[in-house]
C-alpha positions as CSV (number, residue, x, y, z in Angstrom):
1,X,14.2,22.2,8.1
2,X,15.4,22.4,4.6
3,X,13.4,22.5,1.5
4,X,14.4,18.2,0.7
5,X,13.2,17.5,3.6
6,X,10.1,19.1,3.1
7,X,9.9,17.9,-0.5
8,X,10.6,14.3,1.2
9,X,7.9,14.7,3.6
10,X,5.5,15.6,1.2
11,X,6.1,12.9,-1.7
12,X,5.1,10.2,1.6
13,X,1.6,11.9,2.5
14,X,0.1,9.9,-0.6
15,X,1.6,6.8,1.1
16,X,0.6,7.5,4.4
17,X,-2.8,8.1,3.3
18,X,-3.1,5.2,1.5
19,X,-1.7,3.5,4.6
20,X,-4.1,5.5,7.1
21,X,-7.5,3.3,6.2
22,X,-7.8,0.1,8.8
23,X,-9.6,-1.8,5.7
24,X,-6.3,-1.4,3.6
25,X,-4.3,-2.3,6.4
26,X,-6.7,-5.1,6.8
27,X,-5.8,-6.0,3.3
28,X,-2.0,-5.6,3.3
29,X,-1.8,-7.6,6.6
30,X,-3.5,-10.2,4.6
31,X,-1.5,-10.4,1.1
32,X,1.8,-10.9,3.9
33,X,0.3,-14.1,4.7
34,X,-0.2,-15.1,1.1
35,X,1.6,-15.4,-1.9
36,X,-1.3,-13.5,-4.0
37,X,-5.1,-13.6,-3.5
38,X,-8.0,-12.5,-5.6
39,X,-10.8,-10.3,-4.8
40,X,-12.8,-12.9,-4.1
41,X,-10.5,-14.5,-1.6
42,X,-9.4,-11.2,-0.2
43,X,-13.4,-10.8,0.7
44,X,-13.9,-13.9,2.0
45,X,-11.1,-12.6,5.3
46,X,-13.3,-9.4,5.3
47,X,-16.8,-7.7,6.7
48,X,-16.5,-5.8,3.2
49,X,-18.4,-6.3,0.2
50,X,-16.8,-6.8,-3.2
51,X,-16.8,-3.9,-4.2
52,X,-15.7,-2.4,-1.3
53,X,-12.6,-4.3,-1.2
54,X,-12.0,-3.4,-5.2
55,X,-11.9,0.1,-4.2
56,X,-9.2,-0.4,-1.4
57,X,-7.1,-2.4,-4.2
58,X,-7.5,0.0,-6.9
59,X,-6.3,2.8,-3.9
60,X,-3.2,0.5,-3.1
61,X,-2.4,-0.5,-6.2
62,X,-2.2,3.6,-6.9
63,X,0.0,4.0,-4.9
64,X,2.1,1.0,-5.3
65,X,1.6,-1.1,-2.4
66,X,0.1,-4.3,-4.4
67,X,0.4,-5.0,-7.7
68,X,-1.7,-7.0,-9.7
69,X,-1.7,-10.5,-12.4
70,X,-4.5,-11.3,-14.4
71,X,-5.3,-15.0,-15.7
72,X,-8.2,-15.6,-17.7
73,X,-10.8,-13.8,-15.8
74,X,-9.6,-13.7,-12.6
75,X,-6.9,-10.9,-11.0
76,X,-4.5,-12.1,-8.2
77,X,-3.3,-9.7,-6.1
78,X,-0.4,-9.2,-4.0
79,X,2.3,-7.1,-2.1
80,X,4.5,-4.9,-3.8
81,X,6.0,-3.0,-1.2
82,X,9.3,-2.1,-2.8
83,X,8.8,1.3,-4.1
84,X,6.9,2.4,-0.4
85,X,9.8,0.5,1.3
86,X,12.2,2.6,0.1
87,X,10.8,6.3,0.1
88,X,10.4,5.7,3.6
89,X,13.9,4.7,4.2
90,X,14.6,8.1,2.7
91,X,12.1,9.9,5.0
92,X,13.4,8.5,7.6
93,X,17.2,9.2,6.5
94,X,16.0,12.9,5.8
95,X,14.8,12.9,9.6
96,X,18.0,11.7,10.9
97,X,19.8,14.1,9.4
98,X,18.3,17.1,9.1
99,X,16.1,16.8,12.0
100,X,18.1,15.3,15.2
């Protein structure tokens, strides 16, 4: 395997971490239903506290899988899945090519 390939592997074990928790999978399952939702909302779908599900938010949002508004007081989140959408269209283009 050559070294973009490795290099390509590696810049997706951030997102595949991110992606590896059931409670942020929980949460991106959810923000696909919905336009945007805030925390509160978000915890009202989950066994999770609060603060719990700010955690797994400020995770996602890290790694650019929801991006967040703020109005007045409140923050609305919701999916942002472009930037995850396309490194793994390049992982999986490095695979077919180099690895098949």
């Amino acid at each position: 395997m050559g070294e973009q390939a490795i290099e390509v592997f590696r810049s997706c074990i951030p997102l595949f971490t991110a992606l590896s928790d059931p409670a942020r999978q929980d949460i991106i399952l959810l923000l696909a239903e919905h336009e945007r939702l805030s925390v509160n909302e978000i915890t009202e779908h989950s066994s999770l506290s609060r603060p719990a599900i700010s955690h797994h938010l400020k995770i996602l949002r890290e790694h650019n899988l929801v991006g967040m508004e703020q109005k007045g007081t409140q923050r609305y989140y919701s999916l942002s899945l472009d930037h995850s959408v396309e490194l793994l269209k390049k992982l999986i283009h490095t695979v077919e090519n180099e690895c098949l």
